[in-house]
Every structure is written in C-alpha cells, then in structure tokens.
Backbone bond lengths (Angstrom), bond angles and torsions (degrees), N, CA, C in turn:
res aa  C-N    CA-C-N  psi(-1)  N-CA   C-N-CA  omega(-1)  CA-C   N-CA-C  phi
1 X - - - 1.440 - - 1.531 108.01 -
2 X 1.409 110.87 128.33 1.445 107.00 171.99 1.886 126.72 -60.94
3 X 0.849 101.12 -176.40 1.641 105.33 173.92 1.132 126.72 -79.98
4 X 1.193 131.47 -30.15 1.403 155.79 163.05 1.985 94.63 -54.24
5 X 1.387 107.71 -71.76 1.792 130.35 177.43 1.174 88.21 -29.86
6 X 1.460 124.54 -76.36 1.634 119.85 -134.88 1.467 105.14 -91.11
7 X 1.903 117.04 -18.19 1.463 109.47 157.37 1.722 124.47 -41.20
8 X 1.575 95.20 -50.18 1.591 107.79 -159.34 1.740 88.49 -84.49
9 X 1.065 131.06 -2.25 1.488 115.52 167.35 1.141 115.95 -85.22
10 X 1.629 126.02 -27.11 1.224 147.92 -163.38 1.533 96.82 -71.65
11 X 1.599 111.80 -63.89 1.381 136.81 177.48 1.540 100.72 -38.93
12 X 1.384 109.37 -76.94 1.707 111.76 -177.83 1.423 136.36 -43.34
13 X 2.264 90.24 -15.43 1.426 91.72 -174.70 1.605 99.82 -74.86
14 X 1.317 118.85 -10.24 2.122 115.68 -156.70 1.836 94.96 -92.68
15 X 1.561 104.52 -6.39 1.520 102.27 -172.27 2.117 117.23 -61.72
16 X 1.002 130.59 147.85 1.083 120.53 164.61 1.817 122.81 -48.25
17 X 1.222 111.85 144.92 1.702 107.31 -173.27 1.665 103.38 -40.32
18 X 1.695 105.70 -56.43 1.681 110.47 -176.52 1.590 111.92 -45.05
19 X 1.596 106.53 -29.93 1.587 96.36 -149.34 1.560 86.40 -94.97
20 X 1.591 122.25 -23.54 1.729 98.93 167.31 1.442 106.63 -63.29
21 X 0.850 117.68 -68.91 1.559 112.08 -163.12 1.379 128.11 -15.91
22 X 1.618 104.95 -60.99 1.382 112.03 173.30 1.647 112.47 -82.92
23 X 1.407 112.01 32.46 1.343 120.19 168.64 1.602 103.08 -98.70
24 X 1.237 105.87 -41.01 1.516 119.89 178.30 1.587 98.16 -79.74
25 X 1.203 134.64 -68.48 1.364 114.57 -179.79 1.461 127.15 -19.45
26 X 1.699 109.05 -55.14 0.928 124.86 -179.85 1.751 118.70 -64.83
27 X 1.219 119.30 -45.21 1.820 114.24 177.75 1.515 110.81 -82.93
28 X 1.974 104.43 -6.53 1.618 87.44 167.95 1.379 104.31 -88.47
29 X 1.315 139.19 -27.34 1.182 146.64 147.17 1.682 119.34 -13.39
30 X 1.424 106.72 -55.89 1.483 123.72 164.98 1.548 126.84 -34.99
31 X 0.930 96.11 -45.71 1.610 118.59 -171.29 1.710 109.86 -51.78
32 X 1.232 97.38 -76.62 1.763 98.67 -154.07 1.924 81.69 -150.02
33 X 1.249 102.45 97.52 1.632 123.77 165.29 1.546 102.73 -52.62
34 X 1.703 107.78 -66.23 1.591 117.83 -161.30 1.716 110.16 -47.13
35 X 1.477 93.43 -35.11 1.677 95.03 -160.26 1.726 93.50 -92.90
36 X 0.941 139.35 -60.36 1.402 139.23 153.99 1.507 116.81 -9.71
37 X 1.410 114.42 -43.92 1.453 128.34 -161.91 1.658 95.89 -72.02
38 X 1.526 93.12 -48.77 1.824 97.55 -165.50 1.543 99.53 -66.43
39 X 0.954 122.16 -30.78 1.973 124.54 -143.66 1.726 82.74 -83.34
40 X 1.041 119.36 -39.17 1.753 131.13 -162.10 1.643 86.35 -73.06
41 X 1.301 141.68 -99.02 1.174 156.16 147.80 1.832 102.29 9.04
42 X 0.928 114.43 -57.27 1.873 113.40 164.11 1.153 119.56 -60.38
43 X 1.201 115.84 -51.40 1.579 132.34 165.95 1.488 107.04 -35.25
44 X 1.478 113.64 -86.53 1.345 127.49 150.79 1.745 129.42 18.77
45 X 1.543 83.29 -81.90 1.542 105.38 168.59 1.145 132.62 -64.11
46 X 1.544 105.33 -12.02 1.502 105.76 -167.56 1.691 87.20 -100.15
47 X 1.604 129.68 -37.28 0.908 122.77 -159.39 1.659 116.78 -68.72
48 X 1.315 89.27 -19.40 1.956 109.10 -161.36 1.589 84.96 -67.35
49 X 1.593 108.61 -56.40 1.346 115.17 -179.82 1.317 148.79 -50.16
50 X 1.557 95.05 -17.89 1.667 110.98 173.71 1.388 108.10 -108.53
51 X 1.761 126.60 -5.46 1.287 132.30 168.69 2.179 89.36 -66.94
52 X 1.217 95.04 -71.85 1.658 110.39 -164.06 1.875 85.08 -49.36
53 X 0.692 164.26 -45.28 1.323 157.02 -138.41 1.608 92.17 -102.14
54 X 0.997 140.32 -59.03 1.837 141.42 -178.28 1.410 107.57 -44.40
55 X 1.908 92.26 -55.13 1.663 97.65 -173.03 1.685 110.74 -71.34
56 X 1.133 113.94 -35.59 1.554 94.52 -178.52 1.843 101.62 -79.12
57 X 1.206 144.22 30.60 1.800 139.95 174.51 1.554 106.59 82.56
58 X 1.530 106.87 -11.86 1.643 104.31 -168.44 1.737 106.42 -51.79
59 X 1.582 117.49 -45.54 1.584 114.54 162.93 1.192 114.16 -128.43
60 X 1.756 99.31 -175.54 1.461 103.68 -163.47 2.006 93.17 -102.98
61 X 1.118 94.45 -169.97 1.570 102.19 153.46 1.308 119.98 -147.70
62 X 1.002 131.01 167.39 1.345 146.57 -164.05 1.741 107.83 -104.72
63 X 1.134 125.55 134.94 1.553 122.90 177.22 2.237 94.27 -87.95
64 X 1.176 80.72 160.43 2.048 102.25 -174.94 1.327 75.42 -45.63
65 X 1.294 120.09 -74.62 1.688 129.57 -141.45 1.277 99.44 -41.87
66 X 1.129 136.10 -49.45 1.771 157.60 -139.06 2.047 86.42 -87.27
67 X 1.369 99.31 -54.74 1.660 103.24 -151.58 1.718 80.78 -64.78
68 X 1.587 116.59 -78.09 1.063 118.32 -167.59 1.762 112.52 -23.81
69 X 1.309 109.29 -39.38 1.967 101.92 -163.61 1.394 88.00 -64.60
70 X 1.058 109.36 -66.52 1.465 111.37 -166.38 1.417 120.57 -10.27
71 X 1.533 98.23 -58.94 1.414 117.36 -153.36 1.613 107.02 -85.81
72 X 1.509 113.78 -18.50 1.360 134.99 151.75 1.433 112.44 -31.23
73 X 1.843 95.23 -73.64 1.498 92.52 -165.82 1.936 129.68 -64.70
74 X 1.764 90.61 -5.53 1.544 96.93 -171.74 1.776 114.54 -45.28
C-alpha cells in the first residue's frame, strides 16, 4: 500500500462504525457501475415482488424476534 493508501486507511480507522461503512459502500461502488447497476435493479425486482407476494397472502413473514432465535440456535 502506498503512503498516500495507508494515510487514508489510518484516517478511516478514527471514522464512526456508520461513517466506515458507507466509506466502503461507496469505493465498492467505484469499481464497476455497469455490473452494480444490474445487481441493484435485480435486487429491486425481486424485492417489489416479495412485497406484492406478502400483500396479496401468497407469504407469510416472520417477526425479528422469530428470525433472530432461529439464527441463535445455529
């Protein structure tokens, strides 16, 4: 890593947890728009689709409390 690199890593380490995160959002963002663009837009579609699927009875959902045990007992 250059010197310039390991400053701004140094820097990012004093950032708040929230404010790294969307530090990384953002330079994975950097990368490759096209392929990012589609995956977001898929994402999207799938989500619209499982909203419209709940609301018409097609599924159920699960409350936090329920997901969280679950994932407890793994």
């Amino acid at each position: 890593m250059t010197i310039v690199a390991d400053r701004i890593f140094k820097d990012a380490l004093a950032l708040l947890p929230v404010e790294r995160a969307e530090l990384i959002e953002k330079l994975f963002q950097s990368f490759d728009r096209s392929v990012s663009s589609k995956i977001d837009a898929a994402w999207a579609e799938e989500v619209e689709s499982r909203i419209d699927a709940y609301e018409h009875g097609e599924i159920k959902a699960s409350s936090a409390e329920d997901v969280f045990a679950r994932i407890n007992q793994r």
